[in-house]
Phi, psi and omega in degrees: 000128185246118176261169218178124193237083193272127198213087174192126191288359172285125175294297168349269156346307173277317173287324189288333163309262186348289200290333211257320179249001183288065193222169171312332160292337133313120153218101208306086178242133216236132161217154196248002207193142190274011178268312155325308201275335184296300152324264221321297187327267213300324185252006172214185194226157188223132178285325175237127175261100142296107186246096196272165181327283216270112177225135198321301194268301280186152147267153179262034147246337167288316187311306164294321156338276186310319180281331184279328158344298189253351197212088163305356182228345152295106189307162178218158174238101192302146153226135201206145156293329208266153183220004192273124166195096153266005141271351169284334181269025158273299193283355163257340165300319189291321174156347191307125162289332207228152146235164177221133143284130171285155336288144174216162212240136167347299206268352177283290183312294206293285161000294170272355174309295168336289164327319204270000210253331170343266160318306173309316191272338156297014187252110168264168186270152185256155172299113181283345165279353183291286209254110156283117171321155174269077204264136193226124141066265183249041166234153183218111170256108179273067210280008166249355152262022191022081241189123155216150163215164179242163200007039156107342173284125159314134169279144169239101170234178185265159206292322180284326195278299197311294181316296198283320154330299187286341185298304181315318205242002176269338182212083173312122125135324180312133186247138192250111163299163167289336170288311183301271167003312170297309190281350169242010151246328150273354177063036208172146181208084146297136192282134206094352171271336194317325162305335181293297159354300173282357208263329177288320152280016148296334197255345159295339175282358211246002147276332195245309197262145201289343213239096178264342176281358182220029165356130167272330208265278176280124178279157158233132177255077166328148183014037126201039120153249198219132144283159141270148186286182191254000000 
């Protein structure tokens, strides 16, 4: 059974979600206001948050802001009117996995749901007598507590920065496109995304290196994408 905290004020919207998931695999819990979806957030916990932009008190992208504050691996999926887009690559810099735009078709919608219920669930934890933290000069990336630190201080990094850190450093010296990187931390390589990409890794040297003009860690591989040093 998979739960899913459907956060969206169209009556429409919500049923046809609602009548479309009404299967044994499911279970639909609905609110309409971005004061709803927060309680719901706090006293329960969901494998996917559909969220939509525009809600009568709020907006949802401070609402996706906020939950990632305390919770980096619940996916969440944006629904929005805006077609532009640099709002989608606002709402995947905030933490979002997936955006849809309205109107958009069911079978379409149930589709990436899937994907995104996938993808969460492939991400395991490796077996810590398996998987050895990774150590690089002062840095320890710890992939079965998910976990980096630089001289023993925890990094507060987000569930994407951490996955694209560790993807990075699992194969040192190896160049990664901004197109691979969508697609194997984000699970998907739209074209027009590649910026979130570059934005997740701004914030990560801003995190990890004492030197942004002369970066240890994350390398730039000119006009074709990023390294971890060797």
């Amino acid at each position: 059974m998979q739960k899913i905290l459907l956060v969206e004020d169209d009556p429409e919207i919500t049923r046809l979600i609602n009548l479309h998931f009404d299967t044994a695999h499911y279970h639909v819990t609905s609110c309409a206001t971005g004061k709803e979806a927060l309680k719901n957030i706090e006293t329960d916990s969901y494998n996917l948050i559909i969220l939509d932009i525009s809600l009568p008190d709020s907006n949802g992208l401070e609402i996706c802001k906020k939950l990632r504050t305390t919770d980096t691996q619940t996916p969440v999926m944006m629904l929005t009117c805006h077609a532009e887009e640099a709002d989608k690559v606002v709402a995947l810099e905030l933490g979002a996995d997936d955006y849809v735009t309205k109107p958009f078709g069911i079978l379409e919608l149930m589709a990436r749901v899937k994907a995104i219920m996938r993808r969460a669930g492939s991400r395991t934890v490796p077996d810590a007598t398996e998987q050895k933290p990774i150590i690089f000069a002062d840095l320890m990336i710890d992939a079965d507590k998910h976990k980096a630190c630089i001289n023993g201080v925890r990094l507060d990094l987000t569930a994407k920065e951490f996955d694209l850190l560790f993807l990075l450093a699992s194969n040192p010296g190896k160049t990664f496109s901004r197109k691979d990187l969508l697609q194997q931390v984000w699970g998907f390589a739209f074209a027009g995304y590649e910026h979130t990409v570059t934005s997740h890794i701004n914030r990560l040297r801003l995190k990890l290196e004492n030197d942004l003009a002369h970066p240890a860690y994350i390398l730039t591989a000119w006009g074709s994408g990023y390294r971890f040093a060797e």
